[in-house]
PAFI-646340 format. One record per residue (C-alpha): residue number from 0; x, y, z; residue in one letter. Coordinates in nm, 4 decimals. Last residue first. Layout:
N
<seq: NUM; u: X; v: Y; w: Z; type: A>
...
//
This chain:
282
<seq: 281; u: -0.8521; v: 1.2489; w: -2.0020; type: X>
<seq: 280; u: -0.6834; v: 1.4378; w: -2.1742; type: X>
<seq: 279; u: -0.9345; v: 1.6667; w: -2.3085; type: X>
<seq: 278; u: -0.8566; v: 1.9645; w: -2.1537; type: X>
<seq: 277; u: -0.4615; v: 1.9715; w: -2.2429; type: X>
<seq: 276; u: -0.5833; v: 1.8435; w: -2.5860; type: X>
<seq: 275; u: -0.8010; v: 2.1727; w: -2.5889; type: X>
<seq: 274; u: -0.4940; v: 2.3678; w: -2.4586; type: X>
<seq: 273; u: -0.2654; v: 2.2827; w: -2.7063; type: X>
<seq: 272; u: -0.4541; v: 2.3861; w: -2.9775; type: X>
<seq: 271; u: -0.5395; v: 2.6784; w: -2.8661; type: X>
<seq: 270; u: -0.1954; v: 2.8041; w: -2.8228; type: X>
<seq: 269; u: -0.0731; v: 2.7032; w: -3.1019; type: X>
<seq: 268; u: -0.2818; v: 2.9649; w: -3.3004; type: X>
<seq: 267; u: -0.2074; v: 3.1788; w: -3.0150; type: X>
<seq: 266; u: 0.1402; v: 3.1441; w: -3.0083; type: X>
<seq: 265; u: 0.1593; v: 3.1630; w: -3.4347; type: X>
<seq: 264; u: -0.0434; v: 3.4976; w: -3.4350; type: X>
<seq: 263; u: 0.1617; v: 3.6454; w: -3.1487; type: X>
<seq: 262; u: 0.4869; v: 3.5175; w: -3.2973; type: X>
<seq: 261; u: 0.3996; v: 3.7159; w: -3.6497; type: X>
<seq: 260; u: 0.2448; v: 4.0384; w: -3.4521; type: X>
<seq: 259; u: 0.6062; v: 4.0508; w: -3.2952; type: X>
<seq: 258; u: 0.8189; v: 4.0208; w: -3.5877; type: X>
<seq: 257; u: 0.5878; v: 4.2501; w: -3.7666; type: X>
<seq: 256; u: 0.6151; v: 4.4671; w: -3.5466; type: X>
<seq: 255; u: 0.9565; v: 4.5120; w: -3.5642; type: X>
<seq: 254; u: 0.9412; v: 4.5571; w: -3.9904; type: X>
<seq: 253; u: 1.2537; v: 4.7833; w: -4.0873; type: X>
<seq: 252; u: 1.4683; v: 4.6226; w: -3.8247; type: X>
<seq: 251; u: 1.3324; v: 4.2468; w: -3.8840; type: X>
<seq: 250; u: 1.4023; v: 4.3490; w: -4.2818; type: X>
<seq: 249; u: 1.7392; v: 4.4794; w: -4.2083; type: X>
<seq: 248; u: 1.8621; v: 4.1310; w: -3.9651; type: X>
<seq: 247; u: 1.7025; v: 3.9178; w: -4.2681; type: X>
<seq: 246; u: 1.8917; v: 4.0510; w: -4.5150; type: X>
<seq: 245; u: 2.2532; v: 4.0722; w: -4.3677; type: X>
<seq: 244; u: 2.1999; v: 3.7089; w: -4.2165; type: X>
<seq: 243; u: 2.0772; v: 3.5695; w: -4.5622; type: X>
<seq: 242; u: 2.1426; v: 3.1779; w: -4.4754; type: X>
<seq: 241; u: 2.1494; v: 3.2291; w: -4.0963; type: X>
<seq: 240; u: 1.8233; v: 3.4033; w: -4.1056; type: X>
<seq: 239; u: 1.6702; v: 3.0777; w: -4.3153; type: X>
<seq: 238; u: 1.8207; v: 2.8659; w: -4.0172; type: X>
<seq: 237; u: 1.7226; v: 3.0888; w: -3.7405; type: X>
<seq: 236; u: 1.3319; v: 3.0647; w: -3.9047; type: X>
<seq: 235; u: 1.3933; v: 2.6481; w: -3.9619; type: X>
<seq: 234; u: 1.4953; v: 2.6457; w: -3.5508; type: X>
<seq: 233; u: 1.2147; v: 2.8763; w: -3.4473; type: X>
<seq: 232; u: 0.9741; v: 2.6353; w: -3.6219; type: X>
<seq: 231; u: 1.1516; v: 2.3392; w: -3.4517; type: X>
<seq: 230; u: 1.1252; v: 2.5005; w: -3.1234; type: X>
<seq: 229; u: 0.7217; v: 2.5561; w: -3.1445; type: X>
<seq: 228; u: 0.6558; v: 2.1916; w: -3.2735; type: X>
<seq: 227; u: 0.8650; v: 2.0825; w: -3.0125; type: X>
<seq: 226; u: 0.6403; v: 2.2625; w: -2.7804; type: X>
<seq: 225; u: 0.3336; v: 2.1583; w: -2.9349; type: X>
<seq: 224; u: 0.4131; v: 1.7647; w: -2.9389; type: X>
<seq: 223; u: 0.4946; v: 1.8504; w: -2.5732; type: X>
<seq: 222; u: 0.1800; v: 1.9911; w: -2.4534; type: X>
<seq: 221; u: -0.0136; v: 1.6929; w: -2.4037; type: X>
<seq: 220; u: 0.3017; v: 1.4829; w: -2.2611; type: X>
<seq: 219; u: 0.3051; v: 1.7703; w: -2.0138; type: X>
<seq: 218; u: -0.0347; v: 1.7827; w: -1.9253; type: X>
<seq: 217; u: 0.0001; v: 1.4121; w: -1.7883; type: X>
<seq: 216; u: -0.2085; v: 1.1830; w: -2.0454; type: X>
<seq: 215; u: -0.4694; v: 0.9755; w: -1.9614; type: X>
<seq: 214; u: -0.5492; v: 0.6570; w: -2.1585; type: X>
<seq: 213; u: -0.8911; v: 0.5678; w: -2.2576; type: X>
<seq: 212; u: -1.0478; v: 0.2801; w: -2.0540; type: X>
<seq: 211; u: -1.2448; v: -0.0107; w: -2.2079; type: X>
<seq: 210; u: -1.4101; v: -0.0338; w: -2.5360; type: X>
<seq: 209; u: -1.7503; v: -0.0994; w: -2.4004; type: X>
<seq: 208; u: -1.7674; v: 0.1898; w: -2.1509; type: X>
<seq: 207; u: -2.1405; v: 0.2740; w: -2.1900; type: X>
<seq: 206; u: -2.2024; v: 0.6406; w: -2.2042; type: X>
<seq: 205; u: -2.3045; v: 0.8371; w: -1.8984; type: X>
<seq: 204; u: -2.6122; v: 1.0409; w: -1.9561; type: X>
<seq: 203; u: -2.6152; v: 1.3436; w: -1.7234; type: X>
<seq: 202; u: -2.2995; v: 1.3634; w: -1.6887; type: X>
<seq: 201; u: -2.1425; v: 1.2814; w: -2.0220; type: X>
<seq: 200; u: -2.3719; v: 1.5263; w: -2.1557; type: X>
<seq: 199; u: -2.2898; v: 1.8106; w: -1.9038; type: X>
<seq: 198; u: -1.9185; v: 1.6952; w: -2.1124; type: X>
<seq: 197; u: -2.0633; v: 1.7222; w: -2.4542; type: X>
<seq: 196; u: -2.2400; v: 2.0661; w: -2.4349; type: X>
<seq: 195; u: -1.9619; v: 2.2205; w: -2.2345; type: X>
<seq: 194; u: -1.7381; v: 2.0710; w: -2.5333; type: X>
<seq: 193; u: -1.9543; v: 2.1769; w: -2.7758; type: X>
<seq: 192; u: -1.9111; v: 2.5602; w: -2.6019; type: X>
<seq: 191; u: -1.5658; v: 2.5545; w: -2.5875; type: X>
<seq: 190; u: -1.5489; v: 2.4325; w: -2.9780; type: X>
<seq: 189; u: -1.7830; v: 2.7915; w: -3.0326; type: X>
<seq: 188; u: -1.5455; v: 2.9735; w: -2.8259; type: X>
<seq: 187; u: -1.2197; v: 2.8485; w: -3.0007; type: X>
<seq: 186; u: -1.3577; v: 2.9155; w: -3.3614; type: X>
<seq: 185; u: -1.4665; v: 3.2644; w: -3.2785; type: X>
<seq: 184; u: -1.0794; v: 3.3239; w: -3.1062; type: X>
<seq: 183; u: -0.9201; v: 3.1972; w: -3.4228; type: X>
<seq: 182; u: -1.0901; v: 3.4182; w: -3.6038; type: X>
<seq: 181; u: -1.0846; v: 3.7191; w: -3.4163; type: X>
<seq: 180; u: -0.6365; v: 3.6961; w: -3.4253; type: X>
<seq: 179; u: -0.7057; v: 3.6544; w: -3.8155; type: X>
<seq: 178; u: -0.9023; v: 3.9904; w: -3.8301; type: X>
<seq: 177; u: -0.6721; v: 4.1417; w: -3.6047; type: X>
<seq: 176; u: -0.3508; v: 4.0564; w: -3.8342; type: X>
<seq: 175; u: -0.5514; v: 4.2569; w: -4.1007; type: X>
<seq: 174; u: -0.7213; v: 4.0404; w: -4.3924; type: X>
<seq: 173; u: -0.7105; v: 3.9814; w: -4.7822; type: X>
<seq: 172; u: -0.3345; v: 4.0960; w: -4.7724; type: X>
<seq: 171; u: -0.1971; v: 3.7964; w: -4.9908; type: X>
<seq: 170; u: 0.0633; v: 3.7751; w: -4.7094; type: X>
<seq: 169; u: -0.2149; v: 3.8347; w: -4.4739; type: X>
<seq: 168; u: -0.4070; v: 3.5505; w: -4.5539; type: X>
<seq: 167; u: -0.1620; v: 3.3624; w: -4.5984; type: X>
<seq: 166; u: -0.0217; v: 3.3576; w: -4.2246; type: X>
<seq: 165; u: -0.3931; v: 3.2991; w: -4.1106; type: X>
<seq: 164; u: -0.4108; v: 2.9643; w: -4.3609; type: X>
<seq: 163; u: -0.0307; v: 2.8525; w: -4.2425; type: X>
<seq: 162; u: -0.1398; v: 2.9536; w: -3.8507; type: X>
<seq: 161; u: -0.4484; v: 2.7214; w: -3.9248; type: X>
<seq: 160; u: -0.2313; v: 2.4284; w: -4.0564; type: X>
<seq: 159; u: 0.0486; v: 2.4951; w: -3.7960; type: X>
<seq: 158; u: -0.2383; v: 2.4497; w: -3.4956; type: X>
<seq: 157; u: -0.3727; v: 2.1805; w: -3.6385; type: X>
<seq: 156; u: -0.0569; v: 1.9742; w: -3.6473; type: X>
<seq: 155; u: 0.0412; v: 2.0695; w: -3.2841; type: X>
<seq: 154; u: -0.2933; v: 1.9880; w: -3.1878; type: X>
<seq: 153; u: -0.3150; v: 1.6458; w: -3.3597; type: X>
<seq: 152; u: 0.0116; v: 1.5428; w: -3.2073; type: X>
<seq: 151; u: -0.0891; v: 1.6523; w: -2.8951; type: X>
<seq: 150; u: -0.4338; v: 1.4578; w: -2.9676; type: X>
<seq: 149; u: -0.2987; v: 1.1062; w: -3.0543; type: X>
<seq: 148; u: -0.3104; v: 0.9292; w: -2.6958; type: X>
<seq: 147; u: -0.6210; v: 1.0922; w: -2.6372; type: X>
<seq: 146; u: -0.7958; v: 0.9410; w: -2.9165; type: X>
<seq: 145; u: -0.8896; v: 1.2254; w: -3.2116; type: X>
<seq: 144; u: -1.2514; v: 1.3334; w: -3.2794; type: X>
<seq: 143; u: -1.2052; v: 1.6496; w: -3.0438; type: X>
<seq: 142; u: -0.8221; v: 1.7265; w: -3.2027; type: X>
<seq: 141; u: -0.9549; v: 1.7335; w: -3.5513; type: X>
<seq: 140; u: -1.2922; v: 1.9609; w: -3.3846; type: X>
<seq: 139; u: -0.9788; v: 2.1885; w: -3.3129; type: X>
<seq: 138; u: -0.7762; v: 2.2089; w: -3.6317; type: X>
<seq: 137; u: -1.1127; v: 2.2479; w: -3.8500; type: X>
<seq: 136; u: -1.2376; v: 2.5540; w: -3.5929; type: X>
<seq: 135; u: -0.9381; v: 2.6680; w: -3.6582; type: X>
<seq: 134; u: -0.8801; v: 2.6684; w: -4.0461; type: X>
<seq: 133; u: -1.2660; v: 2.7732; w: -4.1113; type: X>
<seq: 132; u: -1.2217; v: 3.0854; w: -3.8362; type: X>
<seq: 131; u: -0.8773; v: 3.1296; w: -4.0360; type: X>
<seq: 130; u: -1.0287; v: 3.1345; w: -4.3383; type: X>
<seq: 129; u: -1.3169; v: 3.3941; w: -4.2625; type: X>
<seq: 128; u: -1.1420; v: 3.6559; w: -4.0554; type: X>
<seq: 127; u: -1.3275; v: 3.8778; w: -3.7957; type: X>
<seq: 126; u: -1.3526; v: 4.1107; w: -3.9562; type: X>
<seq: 125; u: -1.3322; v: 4.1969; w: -4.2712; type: X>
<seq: 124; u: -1.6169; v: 4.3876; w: -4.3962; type: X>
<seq: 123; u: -1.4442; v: 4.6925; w: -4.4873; type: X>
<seq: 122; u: -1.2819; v: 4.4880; w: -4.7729; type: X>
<seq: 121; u: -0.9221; v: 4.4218; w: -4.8117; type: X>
<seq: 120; u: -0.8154; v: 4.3643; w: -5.1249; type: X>
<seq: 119; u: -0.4617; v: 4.5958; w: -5.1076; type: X>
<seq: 118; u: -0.2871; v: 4.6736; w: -5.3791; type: X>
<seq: 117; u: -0.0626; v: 4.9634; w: -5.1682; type: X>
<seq: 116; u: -0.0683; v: 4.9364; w: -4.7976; type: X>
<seq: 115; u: 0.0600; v: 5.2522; w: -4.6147; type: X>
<seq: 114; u: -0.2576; v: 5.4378; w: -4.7790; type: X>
<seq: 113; u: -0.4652; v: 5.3195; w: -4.5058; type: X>
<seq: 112; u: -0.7828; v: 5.0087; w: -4.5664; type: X>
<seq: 111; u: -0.9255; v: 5.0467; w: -4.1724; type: X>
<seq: 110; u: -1.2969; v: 5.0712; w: -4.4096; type: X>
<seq: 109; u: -1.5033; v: 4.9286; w: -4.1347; type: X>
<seq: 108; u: -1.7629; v: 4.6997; w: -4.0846; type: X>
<seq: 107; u: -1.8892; v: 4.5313; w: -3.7740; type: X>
<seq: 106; u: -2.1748; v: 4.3920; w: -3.8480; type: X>
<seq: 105; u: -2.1254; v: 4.3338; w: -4.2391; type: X>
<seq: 104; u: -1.8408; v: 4.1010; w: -4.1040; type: X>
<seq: 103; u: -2.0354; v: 3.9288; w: -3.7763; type: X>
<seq: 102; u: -2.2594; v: 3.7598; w: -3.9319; type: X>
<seq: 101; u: -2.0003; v: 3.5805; w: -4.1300; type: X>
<seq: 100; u: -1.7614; v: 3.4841; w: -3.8380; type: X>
<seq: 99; u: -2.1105; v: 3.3936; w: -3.6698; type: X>
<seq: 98; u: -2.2126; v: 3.1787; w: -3.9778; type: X>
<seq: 97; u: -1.8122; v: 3.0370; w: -3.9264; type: X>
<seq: 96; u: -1.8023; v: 2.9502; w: -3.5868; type: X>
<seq: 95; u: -2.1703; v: 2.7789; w: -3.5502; type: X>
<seq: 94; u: -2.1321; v: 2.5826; w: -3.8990; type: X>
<seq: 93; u: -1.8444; v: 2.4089; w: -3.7391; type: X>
<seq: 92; u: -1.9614; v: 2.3875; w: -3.4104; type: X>
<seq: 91; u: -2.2775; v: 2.2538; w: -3.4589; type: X>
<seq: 90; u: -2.1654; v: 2.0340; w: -3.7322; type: X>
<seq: 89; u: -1.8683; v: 1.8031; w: -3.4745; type: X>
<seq: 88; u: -2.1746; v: 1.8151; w: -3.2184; type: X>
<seq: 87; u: -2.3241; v: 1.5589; w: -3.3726; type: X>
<seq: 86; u: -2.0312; v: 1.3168; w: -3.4552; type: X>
<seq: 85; u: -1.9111; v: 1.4281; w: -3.1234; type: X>
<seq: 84; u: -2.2321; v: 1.3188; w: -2.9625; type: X>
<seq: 83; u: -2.1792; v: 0.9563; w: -3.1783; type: X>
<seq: 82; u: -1.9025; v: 0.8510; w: -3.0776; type: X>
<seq: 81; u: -1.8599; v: 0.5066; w: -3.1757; type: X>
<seq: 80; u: -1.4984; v: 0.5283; w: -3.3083; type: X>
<seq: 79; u: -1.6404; v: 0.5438; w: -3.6614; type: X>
<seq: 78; u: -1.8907; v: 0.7857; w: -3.5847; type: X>
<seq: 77; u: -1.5847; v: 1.0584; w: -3.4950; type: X>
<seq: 76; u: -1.4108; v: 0.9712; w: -3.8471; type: X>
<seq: 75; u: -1.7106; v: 1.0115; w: -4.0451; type: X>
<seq: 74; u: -1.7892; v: 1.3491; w: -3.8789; type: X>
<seq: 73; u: -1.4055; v: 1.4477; w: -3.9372; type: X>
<seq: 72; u: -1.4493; v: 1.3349; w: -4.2798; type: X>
<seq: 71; u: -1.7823; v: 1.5488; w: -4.3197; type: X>
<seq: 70; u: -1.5738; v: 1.8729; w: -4.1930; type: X>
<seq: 69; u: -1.3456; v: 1.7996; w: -4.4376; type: X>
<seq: 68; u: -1.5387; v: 1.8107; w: -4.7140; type: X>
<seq: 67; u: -1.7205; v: 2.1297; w: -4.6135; type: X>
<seq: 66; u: -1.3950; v: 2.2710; w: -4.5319; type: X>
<seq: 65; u: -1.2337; v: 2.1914; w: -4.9044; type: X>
<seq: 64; u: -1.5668; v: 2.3059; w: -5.0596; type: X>
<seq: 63; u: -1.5930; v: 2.6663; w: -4.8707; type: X>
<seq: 62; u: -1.2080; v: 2.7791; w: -4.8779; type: X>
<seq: 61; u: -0.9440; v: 2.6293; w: -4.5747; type: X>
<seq: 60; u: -0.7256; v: 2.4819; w: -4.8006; type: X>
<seq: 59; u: -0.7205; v: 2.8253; w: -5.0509; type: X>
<seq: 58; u: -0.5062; v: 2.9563; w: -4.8296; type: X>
<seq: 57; u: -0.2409; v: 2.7456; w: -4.8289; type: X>
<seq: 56; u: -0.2645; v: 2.7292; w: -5.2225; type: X>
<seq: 55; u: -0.2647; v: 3.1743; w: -5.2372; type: X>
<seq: 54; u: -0.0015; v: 3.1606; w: -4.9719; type: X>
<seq: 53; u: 0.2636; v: 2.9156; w: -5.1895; type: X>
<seq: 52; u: 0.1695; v: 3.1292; w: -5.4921; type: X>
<seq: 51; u: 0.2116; v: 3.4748; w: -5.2969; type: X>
<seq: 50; u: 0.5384; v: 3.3122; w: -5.1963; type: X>
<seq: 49; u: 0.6883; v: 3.2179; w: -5.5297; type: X>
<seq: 48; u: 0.5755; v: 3.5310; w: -5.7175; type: X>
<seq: 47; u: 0.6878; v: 3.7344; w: -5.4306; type: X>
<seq: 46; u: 0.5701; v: 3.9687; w: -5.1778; type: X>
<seq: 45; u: 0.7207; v: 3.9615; w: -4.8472; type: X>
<seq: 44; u: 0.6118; v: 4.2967; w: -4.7966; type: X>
<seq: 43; u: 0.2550; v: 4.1975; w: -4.7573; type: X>
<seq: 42; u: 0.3531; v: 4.0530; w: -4.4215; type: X>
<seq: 41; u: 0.5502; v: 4.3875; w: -4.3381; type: X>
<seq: 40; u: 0.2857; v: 4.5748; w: -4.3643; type: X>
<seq: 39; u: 0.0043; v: 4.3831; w: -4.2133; type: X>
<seq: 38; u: 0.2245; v: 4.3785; w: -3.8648; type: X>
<seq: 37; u: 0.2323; v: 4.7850; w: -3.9263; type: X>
<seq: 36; u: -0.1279; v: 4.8198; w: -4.0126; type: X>
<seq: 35; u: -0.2668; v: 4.6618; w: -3.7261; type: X>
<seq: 34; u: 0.0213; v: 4.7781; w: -3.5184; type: X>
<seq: 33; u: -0.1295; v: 5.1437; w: -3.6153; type: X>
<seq: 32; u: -0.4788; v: 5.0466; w: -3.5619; type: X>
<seq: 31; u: -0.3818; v: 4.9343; w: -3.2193; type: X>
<seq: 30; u: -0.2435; v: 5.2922; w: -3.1180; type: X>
<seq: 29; u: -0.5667; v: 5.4951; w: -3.2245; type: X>
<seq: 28; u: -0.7916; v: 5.2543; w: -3.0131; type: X>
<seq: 27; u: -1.1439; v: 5.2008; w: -3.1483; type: X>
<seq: 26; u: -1.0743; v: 4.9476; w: -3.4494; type: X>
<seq: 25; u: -0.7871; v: 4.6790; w: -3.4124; type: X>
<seq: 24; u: -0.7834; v: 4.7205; w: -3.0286; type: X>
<seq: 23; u: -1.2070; v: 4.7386; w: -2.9452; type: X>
<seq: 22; u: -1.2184; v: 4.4578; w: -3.2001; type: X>
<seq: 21; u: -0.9113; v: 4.2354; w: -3.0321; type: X>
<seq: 20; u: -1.0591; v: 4.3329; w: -2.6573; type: X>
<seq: 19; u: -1.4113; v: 4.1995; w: -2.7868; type: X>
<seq: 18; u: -1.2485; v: 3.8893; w: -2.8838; type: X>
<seq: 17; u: -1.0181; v: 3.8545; w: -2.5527; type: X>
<seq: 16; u: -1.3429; v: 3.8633; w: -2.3528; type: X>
<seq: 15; u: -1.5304; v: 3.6334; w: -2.5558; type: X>
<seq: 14; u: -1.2145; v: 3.3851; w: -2.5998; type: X>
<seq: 13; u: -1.2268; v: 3.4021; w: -2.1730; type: X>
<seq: 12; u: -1.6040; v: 3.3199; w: -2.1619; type: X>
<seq: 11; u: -1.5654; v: 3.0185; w: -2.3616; type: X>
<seq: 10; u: -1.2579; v: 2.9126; w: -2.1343; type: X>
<seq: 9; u: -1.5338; v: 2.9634; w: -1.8468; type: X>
<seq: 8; u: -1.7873; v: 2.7512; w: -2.0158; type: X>
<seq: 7; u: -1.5554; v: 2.4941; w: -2.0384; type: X>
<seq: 6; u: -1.4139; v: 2.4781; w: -1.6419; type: X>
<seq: 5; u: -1.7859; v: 2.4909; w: -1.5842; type: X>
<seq: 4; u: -1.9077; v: 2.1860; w: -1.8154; type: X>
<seq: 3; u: -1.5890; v: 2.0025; w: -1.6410; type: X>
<seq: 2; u: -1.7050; v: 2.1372; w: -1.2600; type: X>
<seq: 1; u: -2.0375; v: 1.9852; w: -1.2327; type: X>
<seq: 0; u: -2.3623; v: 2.1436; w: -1.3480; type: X>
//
């Protein structure tokens, strides 16, 4: 095996590790139960009839028929620029991610439900997170299909889409921050794996150059679509805290970890992203 496949497999191994640390956080460990509950907390106290509308559509994106569908474009779009191993590998991971997201639930299950959160529909079997495996594992077989030329873009836009669809989750408090942090981590390891697949592929069977040479991208054009992605985000949140200053600085006081679990949700939703374009640059 050369050192691509290797460099994959070992990402695939890192979203293991960090998976297992989520579960052994969000469910064995006293202290990570609490900033379970506490980042949960203060998404859920953003209720409104405006946002839980806004969450319940965003969330809804990522439900069985709208992934199915877009799953098959992404398919469509990969055999239409004559690749046909990502067109087959494109199912694999799709379907892998999310039946192991759902084996996983009744596996693991356990009633965290506290009294802190009032009308909650969390269900013991929540873990790892169903919608945000779907919106990742969308957002990252996107950036496989795309050209290299388009996949920071592609990243940066997948990575909002499934932060949107993890964000929602939680406002409409169908899932614990953990649940959405496993998610995107299921989705990630079973996209490092097709990519392990497809690159020992490559090796072993080159594939005909007929459309002449892709371009490469430095790492930091890959990352920059990302980055400004990142800084504009931060830019509309200081906007919105300029607008109700008063408001905004009590809530972030009342809800701290919130403000923390939030950015750690959104930097490793973006996160991922990023990094598979980084990988695939070439």
């Amino acid at each position: 095996m050369t050192r691509q496949p290797r460099i994959a497999l070992l990402g695939g191994l890192t979203c293991l590790v960090a998976l297992v640390a989520v579960w052994v956080s969000a469910h064995l460990a006293a202290f990570g139960r609490s900033l379970d509950t506490a980042t949960l907390l203060g998404f859920v106290d953003l209720h409104s009839p405006r946002i839980d509308q806004l969450a319940s559509d965003v969330g809804q994106l990522a439900d069985p028929q709208p992934f199915l569908v877009a799953g098959a474009v992404l398919v469509a779009v990969a055999l239409a620029r004559g690749r046909p191993r990502t067109a087959a590998a494109l199912p694999v991971i799709l379907l892998g991610a999310n039946v192991t997201t759902q084996l996983l639930k009744p596996a693991l299950a356990d009633p965290r439900v506290t009294s802190a959160i009032a009308d909650t529909h969390i269900q013991a079997a929540s873990w790892p997170s169903g919608h945000s495996t779907g919106a990742m594992s969308l957002a990252l077989c996107a950036v496989l299909v795309s050209s290299p030329r388009r996949r920071p873009l592609v990243a940066a836009l997948g990575g909002i889409f499934a932060v949107a669809v993890g964000y929602s989750t939680l406002v409409l408090a169908w899932h614990f921050p953990s649940d959405v942090l496993a998610g995107f981590l299921v989705a990630t390891l079973w996209t490092t794996l097709g990519v392990a697949a497809l690159w020992a592929a490559a090796d072993r069977w080159p594939e005909r150059a007929g459309r002449g040479r892709e371009t490469v991208l430095r790492v930091g054009e890959a990352v920059t679509p990302s980055a400004l992605t990142a800084a504009a985000a931060t830019a509309c949140a200081g906007a919105v805290a300029l607008a109700r200053p008063d408001a905004t600085l009590a809530y972030a006081q009342a809800h701290t970890v919130f403000v923390v679990g939030a950015v750690a949700i959104a930097l490793l939703g973006a996160t991922l992203a990023a990094a598979l374009a980084v990988a695939l640059r070439r």
